[in-house]
N, C-alpha and C positions, 0 to 999 in steps of 0.2 A: 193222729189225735192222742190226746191223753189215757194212758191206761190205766182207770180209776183202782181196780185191785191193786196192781204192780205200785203204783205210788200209794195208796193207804201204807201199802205193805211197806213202801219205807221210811215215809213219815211217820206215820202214824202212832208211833210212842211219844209220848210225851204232852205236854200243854201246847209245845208248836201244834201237833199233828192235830189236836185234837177237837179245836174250832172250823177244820179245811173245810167241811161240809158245807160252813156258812158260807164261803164264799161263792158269788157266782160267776159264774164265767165273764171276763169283760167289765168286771163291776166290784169298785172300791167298796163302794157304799152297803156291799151286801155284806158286808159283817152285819148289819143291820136288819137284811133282810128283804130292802129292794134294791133294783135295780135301776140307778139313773139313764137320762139321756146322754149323749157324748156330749162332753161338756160341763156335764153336771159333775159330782163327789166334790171331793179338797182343791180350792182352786188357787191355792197359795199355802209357800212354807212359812209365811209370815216373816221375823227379821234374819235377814242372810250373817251368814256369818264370814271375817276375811284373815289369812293368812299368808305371812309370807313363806313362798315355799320354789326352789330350785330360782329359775327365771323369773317369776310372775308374785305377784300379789292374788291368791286365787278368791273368788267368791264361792261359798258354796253354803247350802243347807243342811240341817242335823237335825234329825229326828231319832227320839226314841233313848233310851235310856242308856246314860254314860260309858255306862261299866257293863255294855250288853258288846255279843259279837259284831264282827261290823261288815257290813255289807256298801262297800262302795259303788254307785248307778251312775252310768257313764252313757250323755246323749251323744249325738251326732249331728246335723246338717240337711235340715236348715229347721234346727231344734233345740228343744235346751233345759234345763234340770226341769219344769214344769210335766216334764211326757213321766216324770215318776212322782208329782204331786198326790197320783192314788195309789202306787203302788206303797211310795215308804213307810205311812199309817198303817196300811196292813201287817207289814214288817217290825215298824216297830210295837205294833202291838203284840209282838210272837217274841218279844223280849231284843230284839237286834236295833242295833247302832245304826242307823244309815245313812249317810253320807255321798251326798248330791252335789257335785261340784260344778261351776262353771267352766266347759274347755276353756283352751285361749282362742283369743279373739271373740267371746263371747261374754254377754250379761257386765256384769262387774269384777271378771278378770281380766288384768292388767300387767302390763309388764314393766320391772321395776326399772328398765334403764330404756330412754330412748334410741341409746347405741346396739340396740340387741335387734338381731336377724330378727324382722318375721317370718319363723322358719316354721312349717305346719305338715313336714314330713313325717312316716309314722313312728318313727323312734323317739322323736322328739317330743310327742305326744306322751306317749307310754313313759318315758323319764318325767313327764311333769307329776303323772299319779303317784308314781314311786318316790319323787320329792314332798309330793302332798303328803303321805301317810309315814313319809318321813317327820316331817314338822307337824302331824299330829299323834306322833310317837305311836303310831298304828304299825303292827309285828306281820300279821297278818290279816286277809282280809278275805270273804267273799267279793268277786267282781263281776258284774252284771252291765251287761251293755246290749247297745243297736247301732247301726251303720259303723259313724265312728268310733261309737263307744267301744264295740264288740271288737270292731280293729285291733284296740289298744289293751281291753282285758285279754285278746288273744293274746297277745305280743308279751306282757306283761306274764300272765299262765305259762307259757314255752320258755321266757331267756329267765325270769326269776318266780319260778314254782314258789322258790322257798317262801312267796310273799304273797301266795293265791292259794286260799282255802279251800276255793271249789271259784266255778264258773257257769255264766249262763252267759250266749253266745247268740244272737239273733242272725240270720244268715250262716251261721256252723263258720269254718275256719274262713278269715277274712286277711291275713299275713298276704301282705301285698309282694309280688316279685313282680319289678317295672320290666327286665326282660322278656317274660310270659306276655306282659301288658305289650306288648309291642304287636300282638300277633291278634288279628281282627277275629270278634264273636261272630256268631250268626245276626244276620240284620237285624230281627224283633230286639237279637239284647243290647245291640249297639244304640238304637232308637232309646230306649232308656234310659239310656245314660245322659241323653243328647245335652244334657246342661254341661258337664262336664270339658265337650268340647268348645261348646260357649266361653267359659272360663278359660279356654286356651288363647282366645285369642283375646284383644287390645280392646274389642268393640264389646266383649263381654264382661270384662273388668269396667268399663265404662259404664256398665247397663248397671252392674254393681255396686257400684257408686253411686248411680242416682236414686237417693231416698225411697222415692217412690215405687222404682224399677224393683231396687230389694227388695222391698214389701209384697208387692203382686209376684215377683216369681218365686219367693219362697212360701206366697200361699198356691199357686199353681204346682211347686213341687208335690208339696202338702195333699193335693186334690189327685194329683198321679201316681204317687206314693200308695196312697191307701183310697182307692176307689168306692170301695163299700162304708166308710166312715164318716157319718155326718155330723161334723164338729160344730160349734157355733162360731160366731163371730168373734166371742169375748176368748173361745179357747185359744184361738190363732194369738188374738193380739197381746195375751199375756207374753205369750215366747216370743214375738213380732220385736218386742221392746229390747229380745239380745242383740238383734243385730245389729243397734245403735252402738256397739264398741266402735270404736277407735280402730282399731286396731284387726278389724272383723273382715272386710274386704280383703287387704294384703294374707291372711291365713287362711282365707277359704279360695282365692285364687292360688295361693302360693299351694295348698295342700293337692289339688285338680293337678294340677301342672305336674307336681313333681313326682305323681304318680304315673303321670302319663311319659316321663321321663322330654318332660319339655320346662323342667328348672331342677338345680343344682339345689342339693342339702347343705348342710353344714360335716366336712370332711371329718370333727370330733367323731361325727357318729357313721364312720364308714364300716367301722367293725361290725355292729349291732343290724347292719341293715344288710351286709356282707353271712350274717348269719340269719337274720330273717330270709333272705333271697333264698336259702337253703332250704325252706319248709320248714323248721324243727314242729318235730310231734310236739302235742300238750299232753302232760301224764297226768293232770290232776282232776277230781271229780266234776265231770261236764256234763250240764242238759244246753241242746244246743233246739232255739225253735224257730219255723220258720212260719211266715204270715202266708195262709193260702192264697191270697192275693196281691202278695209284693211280686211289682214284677220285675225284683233282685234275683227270685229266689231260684234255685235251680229246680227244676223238677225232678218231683221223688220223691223222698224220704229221708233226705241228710246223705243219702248214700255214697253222692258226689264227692262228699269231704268225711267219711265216716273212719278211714284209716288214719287221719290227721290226728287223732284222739285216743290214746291208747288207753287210758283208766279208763277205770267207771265211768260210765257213759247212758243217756238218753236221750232222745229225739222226739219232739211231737211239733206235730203240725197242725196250727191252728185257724178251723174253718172260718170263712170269709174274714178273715184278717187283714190287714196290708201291715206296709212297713213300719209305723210305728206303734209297734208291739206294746213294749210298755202304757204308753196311754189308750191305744186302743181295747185292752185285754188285763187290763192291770191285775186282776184275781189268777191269771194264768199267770202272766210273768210273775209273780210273786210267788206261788204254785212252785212255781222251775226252783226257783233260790232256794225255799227249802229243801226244794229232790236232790238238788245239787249238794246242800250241804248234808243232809243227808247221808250221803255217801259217804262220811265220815264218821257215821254214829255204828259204833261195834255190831 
């Protein structure tokens, strides 16, 4: 759990630190002072905004003032820049840039040529963020993620520090080695996974494709993911509406697969994944948290992955949580970004 001294003690200078108290646990809306229902606070970034950047034409959202630092939120599967619709107002109200993109194969990113691989291996992921802040002429950034997100802020923190300010890390170190993946978890963790094997095979990709099938198992994901979280109906179907890409099915089977080493990447990137298979440590300022009821998560206390991280470093673990942190917890996940950046202030 959070250790309210130790974090005053590092936030706590400044106009950042100094409203933290209003926040409540789980709850956007308590810069105000109450706490909504799940579902309730910011239920929209209003007009997206699109640029071309690396492969894709990406969609994404921008809150908060221009010339402020930037904090890029990065979702995952089967999710989508909405899970920080309460997080980024908190942020940008603490004076930061934030920057919600659509991955690909989601919402209204796109990819600019039809002759391009749907390639959703995790190097190719983390190269689209670092073409994003390329073409938004962003130097550095904070990176903040979950499932996939945190994948690809890992990936991105370890092979180009020079471009990660600090990091928040949902599940602690996520840098996938498909030879590791070869070798079977204990049952309970295998069963968790079990969509994934689904997606291995032809009849799952099938299931995927049909409209409706998508819809029901990505809110069944949704309902095993995060067991103690009772969303509504409208929260679901705001993000329901990313997985109407195009291009959405071929990337989220393509990413399963090639993780499980049951499809080929694209050979450009055998370097970068020849060096991820290596582990590299992450040096730069980390709070890494995990949902006490994802059941991703390893048991413990980060400790599983705590040498992966060699800087500055925090861990908290957050009661009856599940996996999606950011919307379930948005005061905490917000919380972390500034501990993490933090660690930067003399």
């Amino acid at each position: 759990m959070f250790d309210r001294r130790s974090f005053g003690r590092i936030v706590g200078v400044g106009a950042a630190g100094a409203t933290l108290a209003g926040w409540s646990s789980g709850s956007a809306a308590a810069v105000g002072g109450t706490e909504p229902a799940a579902g309730a606070g910011h239920t929209s970034f209003g007009r997206l905004k699109q640029i071309r950047a690396g492969e894709l034409n990406v969609g994404y959202a921008e809150v908060g003032p221009a010339r402020g630092p930037v904090v890029i939120c990065l979702h995952g599967w089967p999710y989508d820049i909405h899970s920080f619709a309460d997080v980024a107002p908190l942020l940008a109200a603490r004076g930061y840039r934030v920057i919600v993109p659509y991955l690909r194969g989601h919402g209204t990113t796109g990819f600019l040529s039809e002759r391009t691989f749907r390639n959703a291996q995790q190097a190719v992921v983390a190269l689209d963020i670092i073409a994003l802040m390329d073409a938004l002429k962003i130097d550095k950034a904070v990176l903040a993620g979950f499932d996939w997100g945190s994948r690809t802020a890992d990936i991105i923190a370890a092979l180009w520090p020079e471009r990660c300010r600090a990091l928040v890390s949902v599940t602690g170190y996520l840098i996938t080695n498909r030879e590791r993946n070869k070798s079977p978890l204990p049952p309970k963790a295998e069963w968790a996974w079990w969509y994934q094997y689904y997606f291995a095979t032809e009849r799952g990709r099938l299931g995927l494709e049909n409209e409706q099938y998508r819809h029901d198992l990505a809110r069944l994901v949704w309902e095993f993911n995060s067991p103690g979280w009772r969303f509504d109906d409208a929260t679901f179907e705001r993000t329901a509406t990313a997985f109407d890409n195009p291009d959405h099915v071929d990337i989220v089977v393509h990413n399963y697969r090639w993780r499980l080493g049951l499809a080929d990447g694209d050979p450009r990137h055998d370097r970068l994944e020849q060096r991820l298979a290596a582990g590299p440590a992450i040096a730069v300022p980390t709070v890494t948290l995990d949902g006490e009821k994802d059941p991703f998560t390893p048991a413990g206390d980060g400790s599983s992955y705590r040498d992966k991280f060699t800087g500055p470093y925090a861990h908290h673990t957050l009661k009856d949580i599940g996996h999606n942190v950011p919307q379930e917890a948005p005061g905490e996940f917000a919380r972390a970004v500034l501990e993490a950046d933090g660690f930067n202030r003399p």
